[in-house]
N, C-alpha and C positions, 0 to 999 in steps of 0.2 A: 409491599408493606411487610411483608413475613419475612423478605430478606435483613429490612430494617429489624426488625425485634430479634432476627438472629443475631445479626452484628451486635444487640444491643446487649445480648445476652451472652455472646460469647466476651464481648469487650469486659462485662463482669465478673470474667473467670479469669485473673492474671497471673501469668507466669511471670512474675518480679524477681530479678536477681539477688534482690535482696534474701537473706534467709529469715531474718527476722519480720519482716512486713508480712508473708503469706504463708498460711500453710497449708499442707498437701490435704487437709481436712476440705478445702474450699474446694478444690476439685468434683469432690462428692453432692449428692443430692437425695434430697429425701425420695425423689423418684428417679428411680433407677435409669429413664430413655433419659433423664435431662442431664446427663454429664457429659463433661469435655473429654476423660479419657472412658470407655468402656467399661463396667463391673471384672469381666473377663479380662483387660488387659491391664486394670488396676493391680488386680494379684497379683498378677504377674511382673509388673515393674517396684510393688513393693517388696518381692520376692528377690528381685533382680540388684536393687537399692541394697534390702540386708547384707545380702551376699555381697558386694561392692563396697559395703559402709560408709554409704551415701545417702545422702536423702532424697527422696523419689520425685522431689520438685526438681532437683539436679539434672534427675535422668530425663523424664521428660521435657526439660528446657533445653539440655544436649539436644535430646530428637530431633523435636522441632526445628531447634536453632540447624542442625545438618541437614535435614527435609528442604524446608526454605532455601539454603546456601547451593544447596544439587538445582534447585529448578532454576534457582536466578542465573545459573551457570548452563544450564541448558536452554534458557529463554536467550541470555545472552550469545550462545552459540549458536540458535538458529536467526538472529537479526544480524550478527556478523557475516553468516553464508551467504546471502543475497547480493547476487550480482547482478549489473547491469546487463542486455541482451548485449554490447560488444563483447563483454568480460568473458558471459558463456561461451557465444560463438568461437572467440578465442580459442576457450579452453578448448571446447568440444574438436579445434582443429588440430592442438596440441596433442591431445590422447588418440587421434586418429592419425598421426606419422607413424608409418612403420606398419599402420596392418590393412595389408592388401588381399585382396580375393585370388584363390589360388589360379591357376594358369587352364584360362578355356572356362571359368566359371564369369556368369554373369551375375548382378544383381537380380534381373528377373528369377534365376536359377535361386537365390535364397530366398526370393517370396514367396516362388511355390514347393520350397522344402520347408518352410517355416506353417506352410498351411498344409503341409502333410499328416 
């Protein structure tokens, strides 16, 4: 239920492209816990906005829009890496041509150097 009135609340605060439909006023809140961007990071993007001579809807919808664009890209790089057990086994035999145990060493010999 509380996630519900958050989404309902947060769906109330819109970052619109438009410049004219919103303004950076709506962001804010007579109580300071109930905003979308923080008192403290407010300043500081309207801080960042003058200095840029942009409007701090811009910068924040930049954020965002980059925030989001990173995770879909790293959501969709970790459901691309999933391979079948053939694929691993493969690989796992691929990366293991070439390195051998040196001359008179056993496996038993790195178990119990690795439990040293």
């Amino acid at each position: 239920m509380a996630k519900r009135r958050l989404r309902a609340k947060l769906a109330s605060l819109i970052l619109d492209a438009s410049p004219l439909d919103v303004s950076f006023d709506g962001m804010r809140s007579e109580d300071p816990t109930d905003t979308l961007v923080p008192p403290d990071l407010l300043v500081e993007v309207e801080a960042a906005a003058e200095e840029e001579r942009r409007e701090p809807r811009e910068l924040v919808r930049e954020a965002v829009t980059r925030y989001l664009e990173q995770r879909r890209a790293r959501r969709g790089t970790a459901l691309e890496s999933i391979h079948t057990p053939a694929e691993a086994a493969a690989r796992i035999l691929e990366l293991r041509k070439g390195n051998l145990l040196p001359p008179g060493m056993t496996i038993d010999d790195l178990i119990n150097f690795g439990r040293a």
